[in-house]
N, C-alpha and C positions, 0 to 999 in steps of 0.2 A: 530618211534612210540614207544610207551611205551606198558607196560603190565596191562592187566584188568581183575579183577578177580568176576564175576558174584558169589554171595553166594548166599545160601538159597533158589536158587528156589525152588518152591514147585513140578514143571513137567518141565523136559527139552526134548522138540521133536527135534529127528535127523532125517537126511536125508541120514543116510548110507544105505545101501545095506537090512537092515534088519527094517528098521524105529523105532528103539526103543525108547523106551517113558520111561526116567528116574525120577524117584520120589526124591525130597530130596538131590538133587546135586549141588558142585558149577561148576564151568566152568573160565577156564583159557585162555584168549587171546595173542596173543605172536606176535606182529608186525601184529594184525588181523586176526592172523590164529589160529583157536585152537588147544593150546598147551596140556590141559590137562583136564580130566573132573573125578569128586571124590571126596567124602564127607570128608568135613573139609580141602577145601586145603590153603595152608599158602604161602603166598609170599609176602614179604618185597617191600613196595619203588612202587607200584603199585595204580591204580585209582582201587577204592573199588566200587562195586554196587550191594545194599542190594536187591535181588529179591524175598524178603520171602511174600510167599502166590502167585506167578506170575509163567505165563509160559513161558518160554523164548524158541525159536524159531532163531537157526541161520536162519540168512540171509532172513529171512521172514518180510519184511515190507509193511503192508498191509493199505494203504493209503485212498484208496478209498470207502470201504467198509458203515463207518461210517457218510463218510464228506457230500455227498447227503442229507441227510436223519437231518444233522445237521444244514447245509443251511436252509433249508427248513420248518424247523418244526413251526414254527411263519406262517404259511399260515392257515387263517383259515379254507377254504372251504377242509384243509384236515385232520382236527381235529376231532376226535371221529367220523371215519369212518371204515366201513370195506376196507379191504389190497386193491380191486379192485378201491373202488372209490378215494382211497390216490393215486395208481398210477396213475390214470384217471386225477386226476385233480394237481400233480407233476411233469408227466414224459415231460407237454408240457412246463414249466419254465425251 
């Protein structure tokens, strides 16, 4: 594996022991493990990923949240409804 270096994000959530919620950080990945995290970090020879304005979230990949709801939205009988009658008439497709 190569190294990836996450810049610019605007909020990085951890999962350490203390859950800190870093502003304004890049993130260094080293064979997929993080190598290092600290504003303005430089390394050569590496895949660059611009994450300015984004929350980055190791290891959080949240798939299903969205895809429902994206499937779905072309049905009419649940168009300009309240939240009950959208699941009512969603949750049996």
């Amino acid at each position: 594996m190569s190294d990836t270096l996450i810049q610019n994000a605007r909020l990085l959530l951890t999962t350490d022991a203390s859950s800190r919620a870093i502003p304004s950080c890049d993130l260094l990945l080293r064979d997929g493990v993080i190598a290092a995290v600290g504003v303005g970090l430089k390394v050569h020879d590496c895949q660059v990923i611009n994450a300015e304005g984004c929350l980055v979230t190791p290891g959080l990949i949240n798939t299903h949240h969205h895809l429902y709801p994206t499937m779905t939205r072309a049905v009419p009988a649940s168009q300009d409804v309240a939240l009950f009658g959208w699941l009512q008439t969603l949750y049996p497709i």
